[in-house]
N, C-alpha and C positions, 0 to 999 in steps of 0.2 A: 336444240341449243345452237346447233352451227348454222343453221338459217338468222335465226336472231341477229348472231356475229356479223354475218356477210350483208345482213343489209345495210349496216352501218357504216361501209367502208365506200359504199356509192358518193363518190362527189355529187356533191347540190348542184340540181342544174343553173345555166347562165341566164338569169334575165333579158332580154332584150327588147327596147322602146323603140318601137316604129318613130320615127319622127313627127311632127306635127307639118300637117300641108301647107305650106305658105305659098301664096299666089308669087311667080317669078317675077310681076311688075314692082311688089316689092323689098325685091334685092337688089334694082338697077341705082345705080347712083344718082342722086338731082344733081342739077347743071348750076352752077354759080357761074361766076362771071368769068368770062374767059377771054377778054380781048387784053389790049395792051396797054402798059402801065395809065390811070389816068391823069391828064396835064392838065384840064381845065374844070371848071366847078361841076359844067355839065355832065363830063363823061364821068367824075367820081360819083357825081349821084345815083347817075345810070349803074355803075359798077356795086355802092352801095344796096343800092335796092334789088341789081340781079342777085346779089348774095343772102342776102336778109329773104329773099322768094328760096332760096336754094335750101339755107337753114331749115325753113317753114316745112319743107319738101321732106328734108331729111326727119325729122322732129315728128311727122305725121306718119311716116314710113313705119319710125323704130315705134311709133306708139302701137301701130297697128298689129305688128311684128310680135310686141308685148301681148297685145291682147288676147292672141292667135296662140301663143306660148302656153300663156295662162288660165286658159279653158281645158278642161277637161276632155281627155280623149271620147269622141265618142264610141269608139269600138270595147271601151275597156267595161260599157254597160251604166 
């Protein structure tokens, strides 16, 4: 009977989840526009569009990121 007791009183062990591998290219931040304020039609376009490329950047990353998350490990079988 005192075996029965004592097995009960063992703390449940701690789970622990390895991480999922994510390629380090994407954790790097995309580059928006980075120059100085724009003053004329031109350079806003230019600034619009490096940012809208930057967005795209970002957007394609977290998507990938997503993907990566939500796949099943494959070690767990």
């Amino acid at each position: 009977m005192a075996i029965l007791l004592s097995a009960c009183t063992k703390p449940a062990p701690r789970v622990i989840l390895a991480p999922h591998p994510v390629p380090p290219d994407l954790l790097r931040p995309c580059a928006g526009y980075r120059g100085p304020l724009p003053r004329t039609e031109g350079t806003l376009a230019k600034a619009i569009i490096a940012e809208a490329q930057g967005r795209a950047c970002a957007n394609a990353r977290l998507a990938a990121v997503a993907e990566i998350l939500s796949k099943p490990d494959p070690k767990d079988g």
